[in-house]
Predicted model as a PDB file, atoms N, CA, C, CB and O in Angstrom, pLDDT in the B-factor column:
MODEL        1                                                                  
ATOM      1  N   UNK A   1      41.288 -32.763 -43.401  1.00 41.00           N  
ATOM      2  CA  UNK A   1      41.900 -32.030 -42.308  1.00 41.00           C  
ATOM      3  C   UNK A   1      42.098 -30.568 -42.682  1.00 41.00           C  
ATOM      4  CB  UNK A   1      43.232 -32.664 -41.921  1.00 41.00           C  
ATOM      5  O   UNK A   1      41.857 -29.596 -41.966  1.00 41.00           O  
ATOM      6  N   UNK A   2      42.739 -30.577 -44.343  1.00 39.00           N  
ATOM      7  CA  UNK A   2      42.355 -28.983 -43.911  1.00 39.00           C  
ATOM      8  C   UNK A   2      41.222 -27.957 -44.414  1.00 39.00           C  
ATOM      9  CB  UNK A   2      43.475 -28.234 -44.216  1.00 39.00           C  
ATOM     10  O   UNK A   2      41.187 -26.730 -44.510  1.00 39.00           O  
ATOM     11  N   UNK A   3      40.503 -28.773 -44.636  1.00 41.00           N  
ATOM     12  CA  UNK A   3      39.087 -27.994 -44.508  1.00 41.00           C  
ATOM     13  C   UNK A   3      38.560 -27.981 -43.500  1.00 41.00           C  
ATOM     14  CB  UNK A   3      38.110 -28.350 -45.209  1.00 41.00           C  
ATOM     15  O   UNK A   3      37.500 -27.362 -43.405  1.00 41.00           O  
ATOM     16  N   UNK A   4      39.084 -28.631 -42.429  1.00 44.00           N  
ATOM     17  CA  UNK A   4      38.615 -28.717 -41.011  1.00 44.00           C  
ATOM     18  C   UNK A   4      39.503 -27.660 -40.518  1.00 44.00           C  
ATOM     19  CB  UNK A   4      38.768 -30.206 -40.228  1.00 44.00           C  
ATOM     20  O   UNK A   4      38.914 -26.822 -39.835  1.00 44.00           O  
ATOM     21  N   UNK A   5      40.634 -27.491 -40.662  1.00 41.00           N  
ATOM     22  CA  UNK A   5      41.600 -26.287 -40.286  1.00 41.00           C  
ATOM     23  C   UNK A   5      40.968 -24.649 -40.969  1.00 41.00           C  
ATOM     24  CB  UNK A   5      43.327 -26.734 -41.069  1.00 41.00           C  
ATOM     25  O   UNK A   5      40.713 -23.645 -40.304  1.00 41.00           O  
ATOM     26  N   UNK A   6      40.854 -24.806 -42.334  1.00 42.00           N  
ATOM     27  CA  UNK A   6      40.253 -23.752 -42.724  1.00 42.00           C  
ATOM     28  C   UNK A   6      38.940 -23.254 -42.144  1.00 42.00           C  
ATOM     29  CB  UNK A   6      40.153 -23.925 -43.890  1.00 42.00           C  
ATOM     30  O   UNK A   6      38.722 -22.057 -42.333  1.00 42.00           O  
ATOM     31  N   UNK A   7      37.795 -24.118 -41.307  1.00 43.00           N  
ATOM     32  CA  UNK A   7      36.988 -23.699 -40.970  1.00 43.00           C  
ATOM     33  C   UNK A   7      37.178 -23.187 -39.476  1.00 43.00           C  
ATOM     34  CB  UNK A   7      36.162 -24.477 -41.300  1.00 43.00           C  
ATOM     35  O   UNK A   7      36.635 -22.165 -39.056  1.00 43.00           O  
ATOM     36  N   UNK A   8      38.048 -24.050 -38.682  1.00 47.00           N  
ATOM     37  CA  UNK A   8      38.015 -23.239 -37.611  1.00 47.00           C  
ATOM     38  C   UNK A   8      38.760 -22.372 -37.679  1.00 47.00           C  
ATOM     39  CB  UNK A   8      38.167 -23.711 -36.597  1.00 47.00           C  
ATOM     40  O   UNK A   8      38.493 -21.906 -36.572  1.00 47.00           O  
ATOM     41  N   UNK A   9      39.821 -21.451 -38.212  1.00 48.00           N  
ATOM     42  CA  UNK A   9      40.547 -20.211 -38.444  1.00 48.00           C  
ATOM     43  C   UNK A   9      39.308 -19.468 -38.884  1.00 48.00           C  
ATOM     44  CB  UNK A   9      41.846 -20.261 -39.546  1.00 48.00           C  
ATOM     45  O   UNK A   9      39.453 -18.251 -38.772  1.00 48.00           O  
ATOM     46  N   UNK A  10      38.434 -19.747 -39.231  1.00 47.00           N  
ATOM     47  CA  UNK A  10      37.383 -18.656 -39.904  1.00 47.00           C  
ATOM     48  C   UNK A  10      36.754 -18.609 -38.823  1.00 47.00           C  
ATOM     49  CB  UNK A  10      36.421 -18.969 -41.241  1.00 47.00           C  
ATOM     50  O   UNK A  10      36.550 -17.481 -38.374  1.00 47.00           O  
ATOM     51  N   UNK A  11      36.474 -19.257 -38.400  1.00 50.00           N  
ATOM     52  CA  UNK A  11      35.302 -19.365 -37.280  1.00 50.00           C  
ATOM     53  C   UNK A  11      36.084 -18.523 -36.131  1.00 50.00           C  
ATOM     54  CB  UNK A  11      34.836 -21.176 -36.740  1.00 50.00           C  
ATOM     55  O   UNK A  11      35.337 -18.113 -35.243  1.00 50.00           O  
ATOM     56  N   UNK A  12      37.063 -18.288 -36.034  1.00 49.00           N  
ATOM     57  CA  UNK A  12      38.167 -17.625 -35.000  1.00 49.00           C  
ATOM     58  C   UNK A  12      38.381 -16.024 -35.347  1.00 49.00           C  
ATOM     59  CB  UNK A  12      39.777 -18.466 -35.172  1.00 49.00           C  
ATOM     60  O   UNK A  12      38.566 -15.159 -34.490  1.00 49.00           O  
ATOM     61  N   UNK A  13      38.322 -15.806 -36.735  1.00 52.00           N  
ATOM     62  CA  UNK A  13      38.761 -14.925 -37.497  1.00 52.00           C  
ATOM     63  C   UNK A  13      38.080 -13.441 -36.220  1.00 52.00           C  
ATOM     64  CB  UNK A  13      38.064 -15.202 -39.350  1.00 52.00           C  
ATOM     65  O   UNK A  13      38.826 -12.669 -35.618  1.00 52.00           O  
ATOM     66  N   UNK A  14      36.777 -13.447 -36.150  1.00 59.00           N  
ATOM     67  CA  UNK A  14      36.403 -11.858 -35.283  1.00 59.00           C  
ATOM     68  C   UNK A  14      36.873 -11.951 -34.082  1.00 59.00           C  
ATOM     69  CB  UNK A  14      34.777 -11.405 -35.026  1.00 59.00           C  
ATOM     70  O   UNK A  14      37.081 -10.835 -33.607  1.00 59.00           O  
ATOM     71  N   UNK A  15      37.098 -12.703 -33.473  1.00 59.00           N  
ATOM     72  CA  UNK A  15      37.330 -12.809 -31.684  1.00 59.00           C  
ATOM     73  C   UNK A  15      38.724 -12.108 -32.080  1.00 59.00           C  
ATOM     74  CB  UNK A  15      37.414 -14.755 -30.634  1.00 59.00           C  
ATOM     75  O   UNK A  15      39.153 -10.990 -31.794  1.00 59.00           O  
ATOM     76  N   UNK A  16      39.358 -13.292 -32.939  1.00 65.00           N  
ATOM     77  CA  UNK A  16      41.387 -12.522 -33.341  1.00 65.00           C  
ATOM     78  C   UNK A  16      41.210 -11.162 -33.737  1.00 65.00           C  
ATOM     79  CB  UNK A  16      42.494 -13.329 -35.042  1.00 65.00           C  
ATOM     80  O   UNK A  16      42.028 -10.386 -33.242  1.00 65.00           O  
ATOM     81  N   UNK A  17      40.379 -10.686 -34.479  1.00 70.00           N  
ATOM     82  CA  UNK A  17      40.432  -9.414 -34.773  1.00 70.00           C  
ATOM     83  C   UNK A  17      40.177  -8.469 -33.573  1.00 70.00           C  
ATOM     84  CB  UNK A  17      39.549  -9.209 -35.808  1.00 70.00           C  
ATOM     85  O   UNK A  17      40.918  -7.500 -33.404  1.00 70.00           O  
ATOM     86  N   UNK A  18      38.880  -8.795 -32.520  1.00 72.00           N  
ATOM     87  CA  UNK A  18      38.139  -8.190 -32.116  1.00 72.00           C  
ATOM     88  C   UNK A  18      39.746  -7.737 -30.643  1.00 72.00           C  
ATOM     89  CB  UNK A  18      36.436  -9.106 -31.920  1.00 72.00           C  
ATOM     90  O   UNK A  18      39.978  -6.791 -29.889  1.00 72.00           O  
ATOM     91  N   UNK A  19      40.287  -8.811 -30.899  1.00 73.00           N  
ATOM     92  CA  UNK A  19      41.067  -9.247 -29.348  1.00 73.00           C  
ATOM     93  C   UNK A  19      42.045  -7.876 -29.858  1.00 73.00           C  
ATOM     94  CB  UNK A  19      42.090 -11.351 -29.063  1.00 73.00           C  
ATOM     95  O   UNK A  19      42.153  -6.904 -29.110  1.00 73.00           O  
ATOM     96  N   UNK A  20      42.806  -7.929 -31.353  1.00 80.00           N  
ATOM     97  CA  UNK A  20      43.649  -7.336 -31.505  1.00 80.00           C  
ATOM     98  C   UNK A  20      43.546  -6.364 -31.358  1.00 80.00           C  
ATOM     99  CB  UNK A  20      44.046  -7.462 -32.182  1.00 80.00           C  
ATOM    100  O   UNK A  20      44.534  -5.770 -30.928  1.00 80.00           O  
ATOM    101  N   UNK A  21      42.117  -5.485 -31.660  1.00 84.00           N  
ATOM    102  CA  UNK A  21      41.617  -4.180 -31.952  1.00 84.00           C  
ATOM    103  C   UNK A  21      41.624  -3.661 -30.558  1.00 84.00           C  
ATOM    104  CB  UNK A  21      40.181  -4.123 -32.716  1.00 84.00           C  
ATOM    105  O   UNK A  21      41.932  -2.506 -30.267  1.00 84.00           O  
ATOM    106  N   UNK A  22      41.343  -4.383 -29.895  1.00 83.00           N  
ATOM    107  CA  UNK A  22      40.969  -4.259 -27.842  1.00 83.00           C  
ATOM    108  C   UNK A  22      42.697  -3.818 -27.601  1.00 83.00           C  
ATOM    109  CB  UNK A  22      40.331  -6.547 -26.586  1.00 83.00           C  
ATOM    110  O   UNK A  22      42.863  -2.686 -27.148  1.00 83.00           O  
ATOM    111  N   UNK A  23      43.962  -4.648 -27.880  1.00 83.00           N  
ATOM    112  CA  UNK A  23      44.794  -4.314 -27.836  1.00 83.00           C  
ATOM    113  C   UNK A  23      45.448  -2.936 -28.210  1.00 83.00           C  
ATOM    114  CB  UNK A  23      45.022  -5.067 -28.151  1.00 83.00           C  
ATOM    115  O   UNK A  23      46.250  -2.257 -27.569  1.00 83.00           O  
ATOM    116  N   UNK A  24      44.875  -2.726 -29.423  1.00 88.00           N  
ATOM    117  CA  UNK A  24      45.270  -1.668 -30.315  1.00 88.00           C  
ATOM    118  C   UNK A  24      45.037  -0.073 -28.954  1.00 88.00           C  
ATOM    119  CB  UNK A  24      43.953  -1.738 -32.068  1.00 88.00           C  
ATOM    120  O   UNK A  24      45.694   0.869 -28.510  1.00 88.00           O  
ATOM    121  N   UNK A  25      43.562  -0.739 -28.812  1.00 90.00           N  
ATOM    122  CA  UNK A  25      43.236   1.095 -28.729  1.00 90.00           C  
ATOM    123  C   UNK A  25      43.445   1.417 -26.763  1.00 90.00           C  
ATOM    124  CB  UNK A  25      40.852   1.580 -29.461  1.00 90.00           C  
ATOM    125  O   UNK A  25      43.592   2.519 -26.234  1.00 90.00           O  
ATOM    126  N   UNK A  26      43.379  -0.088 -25.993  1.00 90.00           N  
ATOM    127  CA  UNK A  26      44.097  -0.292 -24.799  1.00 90.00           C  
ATOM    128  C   UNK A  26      44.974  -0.949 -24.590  1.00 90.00           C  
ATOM    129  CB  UNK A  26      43.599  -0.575 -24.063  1.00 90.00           C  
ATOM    130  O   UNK A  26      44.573  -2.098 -24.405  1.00 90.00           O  
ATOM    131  N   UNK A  27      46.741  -0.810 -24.453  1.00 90.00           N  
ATOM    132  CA  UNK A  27      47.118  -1.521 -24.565  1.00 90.00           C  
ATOM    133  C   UNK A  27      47.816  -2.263 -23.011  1.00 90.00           C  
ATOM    134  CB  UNK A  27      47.647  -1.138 -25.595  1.00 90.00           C  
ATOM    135  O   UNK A  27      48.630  -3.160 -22.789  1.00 90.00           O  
ATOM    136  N   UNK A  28      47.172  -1.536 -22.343  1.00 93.00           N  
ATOM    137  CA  UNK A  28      46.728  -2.155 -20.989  1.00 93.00           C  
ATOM    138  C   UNK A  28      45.638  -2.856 -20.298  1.00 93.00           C  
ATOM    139  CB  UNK A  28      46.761  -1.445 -20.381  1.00 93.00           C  
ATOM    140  O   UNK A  28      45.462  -3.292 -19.160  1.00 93.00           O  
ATOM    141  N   UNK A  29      44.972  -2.809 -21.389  1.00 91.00           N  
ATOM    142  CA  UNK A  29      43.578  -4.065 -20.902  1.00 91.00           C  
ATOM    143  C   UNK A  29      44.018  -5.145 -20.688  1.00 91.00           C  
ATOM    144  CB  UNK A  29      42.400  -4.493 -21.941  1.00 91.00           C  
ATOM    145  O   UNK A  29      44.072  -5.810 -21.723  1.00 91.00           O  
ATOM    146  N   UNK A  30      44.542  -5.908 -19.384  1.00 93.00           N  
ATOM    147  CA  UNK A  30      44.960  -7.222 -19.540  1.00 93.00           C  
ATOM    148  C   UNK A  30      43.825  -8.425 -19.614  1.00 93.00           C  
ATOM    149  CB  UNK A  30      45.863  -7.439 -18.426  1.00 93.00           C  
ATOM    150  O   UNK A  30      44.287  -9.553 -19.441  1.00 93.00           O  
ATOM    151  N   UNK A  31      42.553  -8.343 -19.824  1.00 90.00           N  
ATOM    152  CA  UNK A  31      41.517  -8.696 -20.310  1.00 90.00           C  
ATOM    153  C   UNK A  31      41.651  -9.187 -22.045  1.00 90.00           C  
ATOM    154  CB  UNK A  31      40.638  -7.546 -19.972  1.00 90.00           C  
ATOM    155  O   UNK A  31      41.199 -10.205 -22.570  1.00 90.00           O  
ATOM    156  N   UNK A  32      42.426  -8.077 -22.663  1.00 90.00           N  
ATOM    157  CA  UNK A  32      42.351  -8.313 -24.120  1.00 90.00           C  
ATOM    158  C   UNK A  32      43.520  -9.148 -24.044  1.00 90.00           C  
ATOM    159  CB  UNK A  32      42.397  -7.006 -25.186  1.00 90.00           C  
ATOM    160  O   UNK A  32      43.529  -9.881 -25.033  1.00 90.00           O  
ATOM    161  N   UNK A  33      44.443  -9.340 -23.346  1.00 92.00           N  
ATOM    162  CA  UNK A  33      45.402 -10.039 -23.185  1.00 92.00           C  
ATOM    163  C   UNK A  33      45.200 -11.431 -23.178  1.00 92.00           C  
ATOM    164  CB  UNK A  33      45.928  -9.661 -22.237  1.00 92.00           C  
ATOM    165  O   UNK A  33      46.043 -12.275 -23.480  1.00 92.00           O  
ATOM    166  N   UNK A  34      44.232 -11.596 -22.877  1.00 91.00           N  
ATOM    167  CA  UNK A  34      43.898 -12.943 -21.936  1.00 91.00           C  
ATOM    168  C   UNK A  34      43.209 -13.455 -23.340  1.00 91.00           C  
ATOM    169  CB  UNK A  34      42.698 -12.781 -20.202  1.00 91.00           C  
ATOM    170  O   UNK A  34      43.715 -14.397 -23.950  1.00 91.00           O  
ATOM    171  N   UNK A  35      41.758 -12.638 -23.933  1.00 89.00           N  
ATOM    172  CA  UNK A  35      41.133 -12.815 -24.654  1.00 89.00           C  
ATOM    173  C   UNK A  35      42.044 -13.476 -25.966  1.00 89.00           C  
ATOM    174  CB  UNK A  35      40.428 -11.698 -24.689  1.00 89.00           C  
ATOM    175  O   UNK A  35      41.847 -14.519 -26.590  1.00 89.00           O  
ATOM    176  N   UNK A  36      43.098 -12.458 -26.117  1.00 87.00           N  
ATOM    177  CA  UNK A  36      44.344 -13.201 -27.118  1.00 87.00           C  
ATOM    178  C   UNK A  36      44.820 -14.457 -27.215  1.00 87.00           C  
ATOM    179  CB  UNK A  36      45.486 -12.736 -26.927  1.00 87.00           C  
ATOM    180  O   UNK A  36      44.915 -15.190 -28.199  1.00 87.00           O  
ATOM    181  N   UNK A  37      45.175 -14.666 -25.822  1.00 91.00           N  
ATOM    182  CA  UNK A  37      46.400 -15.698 -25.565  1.00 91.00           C  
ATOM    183  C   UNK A  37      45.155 -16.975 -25.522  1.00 91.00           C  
ATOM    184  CB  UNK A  37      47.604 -15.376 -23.781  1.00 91.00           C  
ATOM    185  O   UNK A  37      45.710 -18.052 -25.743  1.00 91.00           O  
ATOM    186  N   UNK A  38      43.501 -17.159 -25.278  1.00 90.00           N  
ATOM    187  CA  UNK A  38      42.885 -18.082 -25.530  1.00 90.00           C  
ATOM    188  C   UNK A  38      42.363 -18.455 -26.971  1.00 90.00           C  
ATOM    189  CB  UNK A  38      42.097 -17.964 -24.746  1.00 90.00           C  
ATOM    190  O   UNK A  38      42.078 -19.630 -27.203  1.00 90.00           O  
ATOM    191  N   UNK A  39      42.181 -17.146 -28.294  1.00 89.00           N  
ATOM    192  CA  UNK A  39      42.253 -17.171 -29.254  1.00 89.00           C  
ATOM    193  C   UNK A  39      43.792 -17.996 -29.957  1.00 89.00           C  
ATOM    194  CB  UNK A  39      41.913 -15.909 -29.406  1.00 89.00           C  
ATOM    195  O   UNK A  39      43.689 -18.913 -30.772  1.00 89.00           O  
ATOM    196  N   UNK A  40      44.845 -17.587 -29.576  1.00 91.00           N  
ATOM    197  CA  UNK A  40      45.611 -18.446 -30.425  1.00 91.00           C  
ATOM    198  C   UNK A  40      46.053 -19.640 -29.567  1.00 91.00           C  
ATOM    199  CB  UNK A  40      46.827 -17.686 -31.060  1.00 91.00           C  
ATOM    200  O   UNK A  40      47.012 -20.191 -30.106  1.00 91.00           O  
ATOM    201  N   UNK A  41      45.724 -20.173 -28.532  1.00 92.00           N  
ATOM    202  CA  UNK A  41      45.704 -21.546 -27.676  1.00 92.00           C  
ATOM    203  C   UNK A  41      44.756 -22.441 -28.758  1.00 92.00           C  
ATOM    204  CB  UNK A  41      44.894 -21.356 -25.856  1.00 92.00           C  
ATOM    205  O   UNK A  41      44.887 -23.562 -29.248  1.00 92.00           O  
ATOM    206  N   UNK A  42      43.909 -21.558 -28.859  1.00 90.00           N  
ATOM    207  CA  UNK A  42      42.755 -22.269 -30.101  1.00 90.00           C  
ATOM    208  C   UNK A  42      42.952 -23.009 -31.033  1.00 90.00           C  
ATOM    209  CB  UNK A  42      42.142 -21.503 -30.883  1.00 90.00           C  
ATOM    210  O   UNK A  42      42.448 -24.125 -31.160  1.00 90.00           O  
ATOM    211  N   UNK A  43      43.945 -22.307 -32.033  1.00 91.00           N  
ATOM    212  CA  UNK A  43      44.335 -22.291 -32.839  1.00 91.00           C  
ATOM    213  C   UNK A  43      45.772 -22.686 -33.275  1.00 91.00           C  
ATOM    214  CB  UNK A  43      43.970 -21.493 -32.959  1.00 91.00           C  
ATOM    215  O   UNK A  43      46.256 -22.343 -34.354  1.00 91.00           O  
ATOM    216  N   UNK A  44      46.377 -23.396 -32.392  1.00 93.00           N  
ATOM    217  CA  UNK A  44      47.574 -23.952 -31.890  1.00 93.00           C  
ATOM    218  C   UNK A  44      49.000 -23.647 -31.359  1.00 93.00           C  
ATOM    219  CB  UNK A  44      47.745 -24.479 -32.565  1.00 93.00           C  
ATOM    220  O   UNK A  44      49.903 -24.258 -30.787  1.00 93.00           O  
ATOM    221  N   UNK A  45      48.701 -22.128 -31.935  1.00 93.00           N  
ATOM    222  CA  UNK A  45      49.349 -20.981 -31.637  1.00 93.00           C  
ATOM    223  C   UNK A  45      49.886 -20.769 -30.135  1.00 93.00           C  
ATOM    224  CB  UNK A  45      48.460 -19.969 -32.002  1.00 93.00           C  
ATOM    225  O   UNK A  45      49.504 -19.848 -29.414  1.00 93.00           O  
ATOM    226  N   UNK A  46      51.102 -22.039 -29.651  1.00 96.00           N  
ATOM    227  CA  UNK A  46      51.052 -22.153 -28.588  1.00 96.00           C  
ATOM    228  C   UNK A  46      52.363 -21.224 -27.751  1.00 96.00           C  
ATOM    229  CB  UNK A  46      50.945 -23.557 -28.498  1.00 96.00           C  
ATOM    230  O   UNK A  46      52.322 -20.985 -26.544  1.00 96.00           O  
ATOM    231  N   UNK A  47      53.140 -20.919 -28.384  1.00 96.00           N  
ATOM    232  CA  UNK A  47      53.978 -19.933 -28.180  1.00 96.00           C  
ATOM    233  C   UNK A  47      53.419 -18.480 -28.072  1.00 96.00           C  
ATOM    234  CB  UNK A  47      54.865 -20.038 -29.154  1.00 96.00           C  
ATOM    235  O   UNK A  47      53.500 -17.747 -27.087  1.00 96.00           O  
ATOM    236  N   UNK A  48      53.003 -18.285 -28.929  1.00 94.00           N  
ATOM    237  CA  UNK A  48      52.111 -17.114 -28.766  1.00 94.00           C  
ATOM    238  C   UNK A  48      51.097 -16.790 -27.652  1.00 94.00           C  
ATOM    239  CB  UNK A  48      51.423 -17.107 -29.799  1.00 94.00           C  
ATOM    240  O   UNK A  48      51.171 -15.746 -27.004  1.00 94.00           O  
ATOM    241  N   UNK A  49      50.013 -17.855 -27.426  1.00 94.00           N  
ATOM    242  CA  UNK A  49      49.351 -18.088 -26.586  1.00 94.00           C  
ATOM    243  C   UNK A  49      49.696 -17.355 -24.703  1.00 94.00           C  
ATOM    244  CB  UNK A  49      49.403 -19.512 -26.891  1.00 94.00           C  
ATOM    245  O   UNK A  49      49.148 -16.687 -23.826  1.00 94.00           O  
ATOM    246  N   UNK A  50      51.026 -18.115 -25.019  1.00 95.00           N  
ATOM    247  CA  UNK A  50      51.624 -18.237 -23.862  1.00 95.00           C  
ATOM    248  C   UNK A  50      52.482 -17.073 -23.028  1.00 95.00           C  
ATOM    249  CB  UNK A  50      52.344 -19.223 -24.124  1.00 95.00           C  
ATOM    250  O   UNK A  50      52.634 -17.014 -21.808  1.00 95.00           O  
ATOM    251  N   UNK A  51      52.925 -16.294 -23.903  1.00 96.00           N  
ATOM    252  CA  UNK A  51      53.255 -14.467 -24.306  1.00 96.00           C  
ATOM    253  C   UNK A  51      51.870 -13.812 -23.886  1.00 96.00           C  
ATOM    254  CB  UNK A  51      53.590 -14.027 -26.362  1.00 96.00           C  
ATOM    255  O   UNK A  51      51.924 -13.254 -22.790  1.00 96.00           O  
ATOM    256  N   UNK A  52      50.934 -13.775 -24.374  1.00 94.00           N  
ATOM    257  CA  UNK A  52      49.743 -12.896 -24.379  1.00 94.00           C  
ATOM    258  C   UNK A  52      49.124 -13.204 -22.516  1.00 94.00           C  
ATOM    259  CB  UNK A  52      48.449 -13.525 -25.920  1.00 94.00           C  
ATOM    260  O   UNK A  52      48.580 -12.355 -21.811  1.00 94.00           O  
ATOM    261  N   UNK A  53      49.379 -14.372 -22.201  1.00 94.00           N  
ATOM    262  CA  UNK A  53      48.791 -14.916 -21.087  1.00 94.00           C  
ATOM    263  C   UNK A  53      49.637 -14.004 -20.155  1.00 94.00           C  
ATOM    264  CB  UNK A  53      48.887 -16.586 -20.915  1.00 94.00           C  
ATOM    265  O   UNK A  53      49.157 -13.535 -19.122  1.00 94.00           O  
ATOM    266  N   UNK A  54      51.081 -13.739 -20.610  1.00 95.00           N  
ATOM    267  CA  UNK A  54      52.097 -13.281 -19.486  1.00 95.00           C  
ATOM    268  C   UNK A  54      51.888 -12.385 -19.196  1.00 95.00           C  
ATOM    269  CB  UNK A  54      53.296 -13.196 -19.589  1.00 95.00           C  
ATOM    270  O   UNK A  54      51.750 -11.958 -18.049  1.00 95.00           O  
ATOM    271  N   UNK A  55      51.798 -11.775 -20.345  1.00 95.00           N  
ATOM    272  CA  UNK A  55      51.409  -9.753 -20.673  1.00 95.00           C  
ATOM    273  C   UNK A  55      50.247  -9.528 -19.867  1.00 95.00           C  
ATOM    274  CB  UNK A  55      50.824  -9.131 -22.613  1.00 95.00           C  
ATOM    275  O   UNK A  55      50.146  -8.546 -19.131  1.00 95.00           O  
ATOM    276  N   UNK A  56      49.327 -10.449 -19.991  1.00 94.00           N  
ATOM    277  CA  UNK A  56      48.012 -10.387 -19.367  1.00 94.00           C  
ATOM    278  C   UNK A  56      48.691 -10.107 -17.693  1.00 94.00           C  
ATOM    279  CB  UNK A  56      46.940 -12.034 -19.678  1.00 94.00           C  
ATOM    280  O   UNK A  56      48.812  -8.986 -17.197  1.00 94.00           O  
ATOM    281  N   UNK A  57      49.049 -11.317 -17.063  1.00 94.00           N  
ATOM    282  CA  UNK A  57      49.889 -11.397 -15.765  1.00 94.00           C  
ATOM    283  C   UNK A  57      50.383 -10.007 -15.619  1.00 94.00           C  
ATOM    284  CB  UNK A  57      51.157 -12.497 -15.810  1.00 94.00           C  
ATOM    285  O   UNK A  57      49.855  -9.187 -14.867  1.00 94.00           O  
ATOM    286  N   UNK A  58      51.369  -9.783 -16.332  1.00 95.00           N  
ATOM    287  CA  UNK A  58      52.412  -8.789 -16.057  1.00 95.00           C  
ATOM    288  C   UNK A  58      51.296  -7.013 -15.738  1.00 95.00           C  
ATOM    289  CB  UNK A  58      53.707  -8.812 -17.798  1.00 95.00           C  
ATOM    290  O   UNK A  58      51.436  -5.972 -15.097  1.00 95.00           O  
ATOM    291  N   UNK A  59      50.510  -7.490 -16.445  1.00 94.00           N  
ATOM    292  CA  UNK A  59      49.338  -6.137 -16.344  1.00 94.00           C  
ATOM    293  C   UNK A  59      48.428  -6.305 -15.356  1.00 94.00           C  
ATOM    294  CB  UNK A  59      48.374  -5.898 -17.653  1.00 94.00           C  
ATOM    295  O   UNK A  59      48.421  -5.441 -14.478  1.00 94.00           O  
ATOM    296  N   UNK A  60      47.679  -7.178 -15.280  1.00 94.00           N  
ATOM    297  CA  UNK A  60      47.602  -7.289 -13.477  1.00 94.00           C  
ATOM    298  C   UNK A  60      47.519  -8.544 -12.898  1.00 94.00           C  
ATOM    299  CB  UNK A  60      46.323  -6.613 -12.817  1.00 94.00           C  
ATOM    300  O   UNK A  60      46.652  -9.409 -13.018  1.00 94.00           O  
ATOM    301  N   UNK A  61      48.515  -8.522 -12.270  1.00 92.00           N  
ATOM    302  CA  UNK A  61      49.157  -9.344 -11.688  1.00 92.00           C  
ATOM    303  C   UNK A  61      47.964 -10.716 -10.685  1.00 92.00           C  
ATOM    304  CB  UNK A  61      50.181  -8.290 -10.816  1.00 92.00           C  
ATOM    305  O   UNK A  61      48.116 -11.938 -10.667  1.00 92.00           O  
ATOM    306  N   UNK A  62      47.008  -9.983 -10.072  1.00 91.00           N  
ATOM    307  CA  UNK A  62      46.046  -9.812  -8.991  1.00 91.00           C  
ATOM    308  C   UNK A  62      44.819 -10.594  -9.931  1.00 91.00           C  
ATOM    309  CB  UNK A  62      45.764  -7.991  -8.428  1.00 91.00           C  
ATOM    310  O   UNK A  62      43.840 -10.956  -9.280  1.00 91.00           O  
ATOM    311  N   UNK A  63      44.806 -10.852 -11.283  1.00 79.00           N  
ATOM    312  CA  UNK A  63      43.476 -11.487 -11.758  1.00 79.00           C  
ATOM    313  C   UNK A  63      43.170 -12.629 -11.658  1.00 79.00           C  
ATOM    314  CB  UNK A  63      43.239 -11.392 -12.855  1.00 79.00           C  
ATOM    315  O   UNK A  63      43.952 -13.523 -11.337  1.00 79.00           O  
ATOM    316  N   UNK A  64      41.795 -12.795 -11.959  1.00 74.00           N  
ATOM    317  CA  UNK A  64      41.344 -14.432 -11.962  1.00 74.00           C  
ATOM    318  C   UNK A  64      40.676 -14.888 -13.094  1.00 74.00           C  
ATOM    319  CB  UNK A  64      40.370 -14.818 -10.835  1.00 74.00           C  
ATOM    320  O   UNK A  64      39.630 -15.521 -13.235  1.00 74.00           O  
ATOM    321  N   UNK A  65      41.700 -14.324 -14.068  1.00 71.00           N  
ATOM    322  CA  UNK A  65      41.234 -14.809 -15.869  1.00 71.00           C  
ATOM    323  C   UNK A  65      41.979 -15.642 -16.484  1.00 71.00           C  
ATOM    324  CB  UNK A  65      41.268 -13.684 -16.997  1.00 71.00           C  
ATOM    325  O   UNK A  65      41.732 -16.479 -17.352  1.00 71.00           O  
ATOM    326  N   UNK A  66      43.467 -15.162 -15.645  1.00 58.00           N  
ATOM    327  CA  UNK A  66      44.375 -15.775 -16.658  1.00 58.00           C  
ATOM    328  C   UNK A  66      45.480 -16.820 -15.625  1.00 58.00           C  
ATOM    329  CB  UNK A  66      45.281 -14.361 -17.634  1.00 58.00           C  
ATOM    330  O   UNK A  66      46.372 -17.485 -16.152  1.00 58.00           O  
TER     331      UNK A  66                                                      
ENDMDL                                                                          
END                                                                             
């Protein structure tokens, strides 16, 4: 099991980065928001998940991503 855990965190590792970096340099893309909150849903990260999904919401309200 946790070499099965260790591989999918790796396998996750650029999207998490890629999501964070999207955050970093817009931090109104509610796209990267979304992209987040399905990266750590992934990963069990379900509190978190669930924050990023909102932020996503809260930024536009009007989408059909999240």
């Amino acid at each position: 099991m946790g070499t099965a855990l260790s591989i999918a965190c790796s396998v996750r590792t650029p999207p998490r980065r890629n999501s964070t970096r999207a955050v970093e340099l817009n931090p109104n893309l509610a796209l990267a928001y979304d992209q987040y909150g399905w990266t750590f849903a992934e990963i069990g990260r379900f509190d978190d998940a669930i924050a990023a999904e909102k932020k996503a919401l809260e930024l536009d309200p009007l989408n059909t991503f999240s």
